[in-house]
Each structure stands twice: as structure tokens, then as C-alpha cells.
C-alpha positions in Angstrom: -12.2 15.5 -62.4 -15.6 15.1 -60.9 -15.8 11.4 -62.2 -11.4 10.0 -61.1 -11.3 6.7 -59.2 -8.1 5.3 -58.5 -8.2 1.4 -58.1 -5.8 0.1 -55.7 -4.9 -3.5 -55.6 -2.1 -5.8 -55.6 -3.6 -8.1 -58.1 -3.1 -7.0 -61.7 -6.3 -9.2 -62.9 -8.7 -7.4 -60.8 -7.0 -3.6 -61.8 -7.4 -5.1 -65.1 -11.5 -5.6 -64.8 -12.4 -3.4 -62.9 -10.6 -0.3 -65.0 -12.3 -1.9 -68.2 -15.9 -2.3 -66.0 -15.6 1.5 -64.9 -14.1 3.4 -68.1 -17.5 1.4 -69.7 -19.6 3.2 -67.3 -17.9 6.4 -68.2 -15.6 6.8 -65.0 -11.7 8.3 -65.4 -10.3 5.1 -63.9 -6.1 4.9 -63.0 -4.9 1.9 -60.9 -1.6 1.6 -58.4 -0.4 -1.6 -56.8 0.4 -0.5 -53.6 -0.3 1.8 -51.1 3.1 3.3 -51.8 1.7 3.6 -55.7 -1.8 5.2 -54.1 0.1 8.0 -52.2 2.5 8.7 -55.0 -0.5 9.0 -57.6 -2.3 11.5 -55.0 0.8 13.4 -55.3 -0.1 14.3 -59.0 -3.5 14.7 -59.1 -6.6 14.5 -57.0 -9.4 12.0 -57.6 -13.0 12.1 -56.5 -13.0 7.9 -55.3 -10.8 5.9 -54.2 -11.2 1.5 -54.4 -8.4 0.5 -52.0 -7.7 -3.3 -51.4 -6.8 -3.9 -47.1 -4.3 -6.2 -48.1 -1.2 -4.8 -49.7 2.3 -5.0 -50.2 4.4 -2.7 -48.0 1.8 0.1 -46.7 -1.2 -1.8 -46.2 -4.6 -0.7 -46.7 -5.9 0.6 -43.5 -2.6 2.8 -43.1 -3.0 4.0 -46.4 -6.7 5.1 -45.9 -5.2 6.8 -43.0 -2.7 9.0 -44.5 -5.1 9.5 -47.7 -8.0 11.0 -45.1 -5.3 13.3 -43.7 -3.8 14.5 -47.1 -7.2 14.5 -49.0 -10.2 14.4 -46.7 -13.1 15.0 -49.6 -12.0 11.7 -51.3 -14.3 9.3 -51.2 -13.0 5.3 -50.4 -14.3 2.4 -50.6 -13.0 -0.8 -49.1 -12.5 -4.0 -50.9 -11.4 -7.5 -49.3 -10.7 -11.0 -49.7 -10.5 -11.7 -46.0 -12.7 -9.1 -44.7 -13.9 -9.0 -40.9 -16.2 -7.5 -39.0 -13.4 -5.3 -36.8 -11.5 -4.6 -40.3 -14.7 -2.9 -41.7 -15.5 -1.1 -38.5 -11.9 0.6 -38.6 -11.8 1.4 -41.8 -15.4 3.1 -41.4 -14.0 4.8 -38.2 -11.3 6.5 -40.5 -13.7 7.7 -43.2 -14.2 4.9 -45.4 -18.0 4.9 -47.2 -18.0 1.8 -47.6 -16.5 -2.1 -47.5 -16.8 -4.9 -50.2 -15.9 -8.6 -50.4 -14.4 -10.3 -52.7 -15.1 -11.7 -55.2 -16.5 -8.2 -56.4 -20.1 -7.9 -58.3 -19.6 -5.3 -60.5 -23.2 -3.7 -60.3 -22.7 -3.9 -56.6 -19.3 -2.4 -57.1 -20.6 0.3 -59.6 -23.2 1.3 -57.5 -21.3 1.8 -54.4 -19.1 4.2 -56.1 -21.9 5.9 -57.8 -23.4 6.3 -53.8 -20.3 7.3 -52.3 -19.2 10.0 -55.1 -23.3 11.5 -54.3 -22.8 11.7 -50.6 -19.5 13.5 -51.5 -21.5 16.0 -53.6 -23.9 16.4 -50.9 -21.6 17.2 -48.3 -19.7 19.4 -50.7 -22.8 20.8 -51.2 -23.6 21.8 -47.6 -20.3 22.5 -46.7 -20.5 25.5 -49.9 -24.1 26.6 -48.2 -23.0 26.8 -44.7 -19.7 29.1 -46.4 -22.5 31.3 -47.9 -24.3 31.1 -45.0 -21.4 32.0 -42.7 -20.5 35.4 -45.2 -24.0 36.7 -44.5 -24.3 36.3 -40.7 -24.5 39.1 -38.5 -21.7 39.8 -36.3 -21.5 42.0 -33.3 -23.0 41.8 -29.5 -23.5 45.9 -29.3 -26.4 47.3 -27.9 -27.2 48.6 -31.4 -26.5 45.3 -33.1 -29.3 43.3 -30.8 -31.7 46.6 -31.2 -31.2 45.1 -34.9 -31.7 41.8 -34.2 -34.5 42.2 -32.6 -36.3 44.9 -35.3 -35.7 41.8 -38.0 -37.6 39.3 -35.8 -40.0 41.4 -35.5 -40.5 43.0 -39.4 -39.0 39.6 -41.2 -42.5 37.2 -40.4 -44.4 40.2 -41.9 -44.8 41.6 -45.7 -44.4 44.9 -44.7 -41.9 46.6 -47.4 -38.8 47.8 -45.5 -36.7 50.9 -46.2 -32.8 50.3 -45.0 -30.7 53.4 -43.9 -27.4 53.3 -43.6 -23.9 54.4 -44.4 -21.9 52.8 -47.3 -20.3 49.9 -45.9 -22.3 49.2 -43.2 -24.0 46.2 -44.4 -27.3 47.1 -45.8 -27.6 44.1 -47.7 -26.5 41.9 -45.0 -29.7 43.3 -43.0 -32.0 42.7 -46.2 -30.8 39.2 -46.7 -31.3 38.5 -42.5 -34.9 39.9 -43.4 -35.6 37.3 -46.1 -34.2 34.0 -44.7 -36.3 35.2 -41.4 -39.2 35.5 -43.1 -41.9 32.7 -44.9 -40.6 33.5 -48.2 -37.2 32.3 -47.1 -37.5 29.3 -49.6 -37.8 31.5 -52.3 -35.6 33.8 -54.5 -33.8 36.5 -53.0 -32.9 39.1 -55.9 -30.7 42.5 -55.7 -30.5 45.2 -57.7 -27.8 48.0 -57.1 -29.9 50.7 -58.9 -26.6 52.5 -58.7 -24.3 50.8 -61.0 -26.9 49.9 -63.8 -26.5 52.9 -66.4 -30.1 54.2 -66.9 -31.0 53.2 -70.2 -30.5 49.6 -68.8 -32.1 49.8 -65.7 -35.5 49.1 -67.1 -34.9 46.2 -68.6 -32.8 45.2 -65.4 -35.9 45.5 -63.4 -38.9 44.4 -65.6 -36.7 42.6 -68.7 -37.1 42.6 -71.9 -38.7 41.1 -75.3 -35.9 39.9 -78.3 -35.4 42.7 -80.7 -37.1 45.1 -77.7 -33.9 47.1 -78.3 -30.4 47.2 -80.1 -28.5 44.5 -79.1 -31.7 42.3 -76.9 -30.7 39.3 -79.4 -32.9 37.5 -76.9 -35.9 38.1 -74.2 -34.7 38.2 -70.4 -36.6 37.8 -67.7 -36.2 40.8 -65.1 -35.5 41.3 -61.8 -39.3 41.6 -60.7 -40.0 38.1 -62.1 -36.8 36.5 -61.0 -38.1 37.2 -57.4 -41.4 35.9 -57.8 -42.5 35.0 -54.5 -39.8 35.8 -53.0 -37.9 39.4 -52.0 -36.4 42.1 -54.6 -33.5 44.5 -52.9 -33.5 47.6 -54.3 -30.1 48.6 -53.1 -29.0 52.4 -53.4 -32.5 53.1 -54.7 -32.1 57.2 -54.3 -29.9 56.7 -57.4 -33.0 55.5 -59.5 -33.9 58.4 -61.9 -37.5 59.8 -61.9 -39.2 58.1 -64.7 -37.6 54.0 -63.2 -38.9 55.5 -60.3 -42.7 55.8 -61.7 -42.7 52.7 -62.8 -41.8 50.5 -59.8 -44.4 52.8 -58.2 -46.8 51.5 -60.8 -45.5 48.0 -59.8 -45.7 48.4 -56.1 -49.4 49.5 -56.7 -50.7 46.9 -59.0 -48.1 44.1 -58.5 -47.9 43.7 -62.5 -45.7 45.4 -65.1 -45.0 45.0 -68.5 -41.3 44.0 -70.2 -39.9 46.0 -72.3 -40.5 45.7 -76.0 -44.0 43.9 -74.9 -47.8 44.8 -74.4 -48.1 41.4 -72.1 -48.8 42.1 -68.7 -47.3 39.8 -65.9 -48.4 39.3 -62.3 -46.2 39.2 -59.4 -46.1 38.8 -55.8 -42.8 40.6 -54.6 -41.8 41.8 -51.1 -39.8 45.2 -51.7 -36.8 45.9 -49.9 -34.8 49.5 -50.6 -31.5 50.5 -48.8 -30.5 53.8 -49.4 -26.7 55.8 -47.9 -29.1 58.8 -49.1 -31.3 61.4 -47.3 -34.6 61.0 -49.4 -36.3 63.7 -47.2 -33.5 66.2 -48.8 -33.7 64.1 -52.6 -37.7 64.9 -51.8 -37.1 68.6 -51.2 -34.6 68.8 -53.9 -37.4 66.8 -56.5 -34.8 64.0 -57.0 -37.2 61.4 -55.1 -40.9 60.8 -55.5 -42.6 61.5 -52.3 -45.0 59.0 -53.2 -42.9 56.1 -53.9 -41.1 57.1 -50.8 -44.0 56.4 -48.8 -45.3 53.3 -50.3 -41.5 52.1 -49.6 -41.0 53.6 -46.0 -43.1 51.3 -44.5 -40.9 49.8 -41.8 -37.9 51.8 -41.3 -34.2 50.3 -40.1 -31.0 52.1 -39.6 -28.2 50.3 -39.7 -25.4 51.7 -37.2 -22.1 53.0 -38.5 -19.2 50.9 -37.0 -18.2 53.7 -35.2 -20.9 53.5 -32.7 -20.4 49.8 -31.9 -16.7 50.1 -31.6 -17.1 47.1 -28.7 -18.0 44.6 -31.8 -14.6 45.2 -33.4 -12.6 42.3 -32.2 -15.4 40.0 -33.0 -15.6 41.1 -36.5 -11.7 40.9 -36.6 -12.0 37.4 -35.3 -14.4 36.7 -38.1 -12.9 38.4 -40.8 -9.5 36.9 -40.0 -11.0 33.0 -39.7 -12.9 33.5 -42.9 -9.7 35.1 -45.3 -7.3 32.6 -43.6 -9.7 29.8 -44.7 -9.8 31.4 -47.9 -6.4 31.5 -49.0 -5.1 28.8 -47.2 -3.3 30.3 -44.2 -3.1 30.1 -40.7 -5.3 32.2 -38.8 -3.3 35.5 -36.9 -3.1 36.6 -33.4 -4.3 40.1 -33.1 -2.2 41.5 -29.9 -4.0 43.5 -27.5 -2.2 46.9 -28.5 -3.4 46.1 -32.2 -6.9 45.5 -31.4 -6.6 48.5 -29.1 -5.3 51.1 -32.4 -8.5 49.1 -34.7 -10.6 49.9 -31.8 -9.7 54.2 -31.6 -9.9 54.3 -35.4 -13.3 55.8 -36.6 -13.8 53.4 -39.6 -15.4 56.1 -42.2 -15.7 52.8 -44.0 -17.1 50.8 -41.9 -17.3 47.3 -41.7 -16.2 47.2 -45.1 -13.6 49.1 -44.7 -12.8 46.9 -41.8 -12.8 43.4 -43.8 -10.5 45.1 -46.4 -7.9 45.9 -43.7 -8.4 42.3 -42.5 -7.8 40.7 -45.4 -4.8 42.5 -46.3 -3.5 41.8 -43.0 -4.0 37.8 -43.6 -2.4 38.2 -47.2 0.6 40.6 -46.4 1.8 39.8 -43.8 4.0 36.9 -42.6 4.2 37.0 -39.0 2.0 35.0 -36.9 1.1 37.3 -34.0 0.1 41.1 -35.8 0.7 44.3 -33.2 -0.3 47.5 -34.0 2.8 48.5 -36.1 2.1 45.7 -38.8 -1.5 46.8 -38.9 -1.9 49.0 -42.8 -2.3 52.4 -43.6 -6.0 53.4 -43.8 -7.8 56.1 -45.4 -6.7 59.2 -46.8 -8.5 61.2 -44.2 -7.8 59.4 -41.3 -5.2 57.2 -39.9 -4.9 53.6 -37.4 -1.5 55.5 -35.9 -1.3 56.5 -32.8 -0.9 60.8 -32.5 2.5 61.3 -31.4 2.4 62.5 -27.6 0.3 60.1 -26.7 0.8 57.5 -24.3 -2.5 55.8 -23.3 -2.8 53.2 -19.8 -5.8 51.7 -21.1 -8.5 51.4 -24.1 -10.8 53.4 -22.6 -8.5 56.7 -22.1 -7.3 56.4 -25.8 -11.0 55.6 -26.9 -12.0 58.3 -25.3 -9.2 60.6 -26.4 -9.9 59.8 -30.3 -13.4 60.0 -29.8 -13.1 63.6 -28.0 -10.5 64.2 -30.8 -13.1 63.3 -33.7 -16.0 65.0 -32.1 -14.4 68.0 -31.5 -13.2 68.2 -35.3 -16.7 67.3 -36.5 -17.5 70.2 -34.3 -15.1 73.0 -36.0 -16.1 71.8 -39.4 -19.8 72.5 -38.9 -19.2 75.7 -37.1 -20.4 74.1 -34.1 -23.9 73.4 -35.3 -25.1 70.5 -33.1 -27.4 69.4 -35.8 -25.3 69.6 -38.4 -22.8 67.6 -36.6 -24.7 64.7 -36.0 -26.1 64.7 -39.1 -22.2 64.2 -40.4 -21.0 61.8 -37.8 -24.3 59.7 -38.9 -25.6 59.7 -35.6 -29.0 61.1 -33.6 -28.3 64.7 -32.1 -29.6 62.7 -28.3 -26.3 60.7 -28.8 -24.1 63.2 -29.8 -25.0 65.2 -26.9 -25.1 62.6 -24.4 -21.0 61.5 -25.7 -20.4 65.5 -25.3 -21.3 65.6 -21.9 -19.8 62.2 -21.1 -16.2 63.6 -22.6 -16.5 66.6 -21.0 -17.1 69.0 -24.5 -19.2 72.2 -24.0 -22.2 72.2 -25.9 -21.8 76.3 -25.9 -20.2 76.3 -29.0 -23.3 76.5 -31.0 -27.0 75.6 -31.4 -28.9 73.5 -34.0 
């Protein structure tokens, strides 16, 4: 409970008071006459302060404080003495104590000590929870393509300049959007998604631009939509070649006069909204096909990113898996593995079709499944259907970079047969700019003879 103290004292007159005192002020209040008591009530139940007396029977005081900031390190604890000192109260603050108080006890300074220490708690509960969301949205990788990133976002994020996101599913589109916003001066200020993707379209109206009560079967009540949510702040359009034609006129109507109108109303409302798409799609081919508006592809298409597939910053691998593995093992409670070198070595020849996603899953099942401390390369799991973290059989590799290259020769040439070795249309399929795919040819030795784009 958010509100528990547990009073600790060996005198049964002052667990008396000060239970009555606190349970009138609307605290949870148990008391224990020991420090034996104390650590035996943590046992069954966790409580957000804790009044502990220094002198006690048995266990005193300061030792108890000690083994309770061990066992329970978010509790807060408060001193209280009869015979306090000045080196008393500086060892107890040196072990995590909030706070010290003499008897006799005044019971509004008593109150509002607690009522301090239990907000100090929140706050650093608080921060603790932002840095956590903080820490699942930072950008990980030292690749040549991930600082080319980096660098792109210092240089777009300070502007307004709408931003269109490429990349393959999984390769953290939405991470890039979010690095945008919290670079940028609207940082303060709402950062709203939108997977245009999974919203069936007869909703996706009222997703975007809300709705009136009674707009509708089943709007019981009006709803505010995703334009005005981000107010001032950024709007994601994730997956936004999924957005039929006729949502798609009508955020090109927004983008134009920065106003729309919810549904089921004649009310117009103003915004100021910096647009974001992301997109696995080629809109040149939705524009050809008439899936995509040409025009709202180039009101969007301002500033253009591309997000690199994992595939072509295999060196970021074990820093990711390093990441991945701290954050699950926090998660659930577990010691962090030990990724050997030969397991790090079969993650690092695997092609991730996935991605980083893909790559998180494996790492989390890993930290779940899987007992032993120190993982190799037989404990790592099954991937994909269509390819595989095993080894071919035959193979014997000396070093990363011979098995690298073998499985990147390997994948290439497969790429290769499948497009009936159309250069073009095997870069387009690995994700990757024809320059590149040539220039990893030549470096593996693969003939580009074996057809023209």
C-alpha cells in the first residue's frame, strides 16, 4: 500500500499514540517491538515508511536499518531517539535514513516528516520509472550507419520540417521518430503515435481527428483525436502507406490548413502539429499503383531518413545483446548472462530478416529459458522459418570474419538466384543501395556477370 508505516519501538505507550495519531491522518499504521518484530513483518508484506526507534531490544536500530536498506531499498525510514547524537544521526543518514527525530516526538513534526519522506520516495520512484522509459527508447549501436543517423536527427530534430521514416519492419522506426522529438523544441510536449495499420478503417477517422457523442453507433461520448492530443507537440503516423485514399485526403487537408473538423461536428479546431510518417512501404510503387497520393507524399517527404536493416550493422550486435540482456534480466528479476564468444559469433552470421526486433525476442527468450549462467551458441533458439542461427554443417570457421563473410557470400549469392541475378532487383530485396551491394560483391569475390539491372 502506498500509505503502510510500520512503527518500531520498544515502548508499547508510544506504538500506542502514534498508531492512533497516524490511522487519524489516514495512514495504514502496524507496529513491532523489536528489530527482530520489524524484519519478520517485512517478511509478509512491504510498507512504503518505516518509524524505527535506535534503541532496541536484541537487533538494535542501526543494524536493523541496515538489513532493511538491503532487503527493501525503496522503503523510506525515519529515525526516532531518546538519546540521540550527532554521530548516531549521521550513520543512520549514511545507510539511507530520511530522516532523525528526538524524543519526546511532536506529532505535526512527526506527521510531516513522514508525509516528506514517503514524497521524496515518489519522486525518486518517479525518475527511476522515466530514466526506465528513457533507457527502452535509446539508440544503440556504434556502426557507421548508426552515427550517419545520429547525426541526420541533430540536424532535422531542431527544425519543423515533417520527416518521412524508411525502414524495414523491425528496425526501429519509431525509436528514430521519438529521438526526433525529444531533440527537438517541442520535446516538452506530447509525443502521439498512430499505427495507421492496425486501426480498421472505419475507425481511423475518428482515431486521428475524434469524434462528437452520438457522432456514430456506439461514440456514447466525444473523444478527442490524435491531431489534438499532439497539440504542439509531434503526431507519428507509423505504417502510413496502409492509410486508405479518402484518411489520406483528409490529413492532406490538415497538413495544408493545420485545422480539421471531428467527426460528427461542423466545429473547426486549430492545431500546430509536426508530422512524422514511417513507412516498411515503397510509396513511389503505392504512387504508381494509385494506392498513395502523390501529393500528400510530397507534402510528407520533406526530410527523408532510412533506417538501416540490422544486417548492415552486424558490428552493433553485441551491444544490442548487452542491452537487451541487462534490460530483460532487470525485468524479470534475473541475473544478467554471459554471451560466450562462439554465441555472439553464430548471432553475428545470422541475417536477422527481423531485425532488431527480431533480435530482442531472441534475447529475451534466452534470459527467460534458459538456466545456465554463461549461454554458447548451442543454447542460443531456433529462429525464423526461413533462416537459421546454426551453423551449415561442413563448416569449421578460425575467426568471425571468415564465417561472416561465408554467410554473407552465402546470402548474397541466394538473393542473387532468386532475382535471376538482376542487380537491382537484389538490392532492392536485401533492403540495401545497389552501390553497396556491388561494393560487398567485389569485396567477396561474387561476379557481377550474372546479370544487369
Amino acid at each position: 500500500m502506498p500509505n503502510s508505516i510500520l512503527v518500531v519501538d520498544d515502548e508499547e505507550g508510544i506504538r500506542l499514540a502514534l498508531r492512533g495519531v497516524l490511522e487519524d491522518e489516514g495512514f495504514s499504521v502496524e507496529t513491532a517491538a523489536s528489530g527482530e518484530e520489524c524484519l519478520t513483518a517485512f517478511e509478509r508484506r512491504a510498507f512504503s515508511c518505516l518509524l524505527l526507534d535506535v534503541w532496541l531490544p536484541g537487533i538494535d536500530g542501526i543494524e536493523t536499518l541496515e538489513q532493511i536498506k538491503s532487503l527493501y531499498p525503496e522503503t523510506a525510514v525515519i529515525m526516532i531517539s531518546g538519546h540521540g547524537n550527532i554521530e548516531t544521526a549521521v550513520r543512520a543518514t549514511r545507510l539511507g535514513a530520511l530522516d532523525f527525530i528526538e524524543k519526546p516526538l511532536q506529532i505535526e513534526r512527526t506527521v510531516l516528516a513522514i508525509r516528506n519522506a514517503l514524497r521524496q520516495r515518489q519522486l525518486e520512484a518517479d525518475n527511476r520509472l522515466m530514466r526506465e522509459r528513457l533507457d527502452d527508447w535509446v539508440m544503440i549501436g556504434d556502426s557507421v550507419p548508426m552515427r550517419a543517423l545520429r547525426q541526420q536527427i541533430s540536424i532535422a530534430a531542431p527544425t519543423n520540417g515533417r520527416i518521412m521514416i524508411y525502414g524495414e519492419s523491425g528496425t526501429g522506426k519509431e525509436l528514430v521518430a521519438r529521438a526526433i522529438h525529444h531533440q527537438s523544441p517541442r520535446a516538452a510536449l506530447p509525443f502521439v503515435e498512430l499505427n495507421c495499420a492496425a486501426i480498421p478503417e472505419e475507425l481511423i477517422e475518428s482515431e486521428l481527428f475524434g469524434h462528437t457523442k452520438g457522432a456514430f453507433t456506439g461514440a456514447t461520448q466525444s473523444k478527442r483525436g490524435k491531431f489534438e492530443q499532439a497539440d504542439g507537440g509531434t503526431l507519428l503516423l507509423d505504417e502510413v502507406g496502409d492509410m486508405s485514399l479518402k484518411v489520406q485526403a483528409k490529413v492532406l487537408r490538415v497538413l495544408e490548413e493545420q485545422r480539421f473538423e471531428p467527426v460528427g461536428s461542423n466545429k473547426s479546431i486549430n492545431v500546430d502539429v509536426r508530422i512524422i510518417a514511417a513507412t516498411n512501404k515503397r510509396l513511389d510503387e503505392e504512387m504508381e499503383r494509385g494506392s498513395f497520393r502523390a501529393d500528400l507524399f510530397y507534402r510528407l517527404n520533406v526530410i527523408p531518413f532510412e533506417v538501416p536493416p540490422l544486417r548492415v550493422r552486424i558490428e552493433d550486435v553485441p551491444l544490442l545483446v548487452d542491452h537487451f540482456n541487462r534490460k530483460y534480466s532487470a525485468a524479470y528479476n534475473r541475473q544478467p548472462k554471459t554471451f560466450s564468444e562462439d554465441a555472439l559469433e553464430r548471432l553475428m552470421a545470422y541475417q536477422w530478416p527481423g531485425n532488431v526486433r527480431e533480435l530482442r525476442n531472441t534475447v529475451e527468450r534466452v534470459v527467460i529459458m534458459t538456466a545456465k549462467e554463461k549461454i554458447s551458441a548451442d543454447d542460443l533458439p531456433p529462429p525464423g522459418q526461413s533462416d537459421s542461427l546454426a551453423a551449415p554443417s561442413g563448416y569449421n570457421f578460425t575467426s568471425y570474419r571468415e564465417g561472416r563473410d561465408t554467410y554473407e557470400r552465402n546470402y548474397i549469392l541466394r538473393k542473387l538466384s532468386e532475382c535471376d541475378g538482376n542487380i537491382t532487383r537484389t538490392a532492392e530485396a536485401m533492403g540495401i543501395d545497389r552501390s553497396h551491394l556491388y561494393r560487398r560483391m567485389k569485396a567477396l569475390g561474387i561476379s557481377d556477370k550474372r546479370g544487369q539491372g
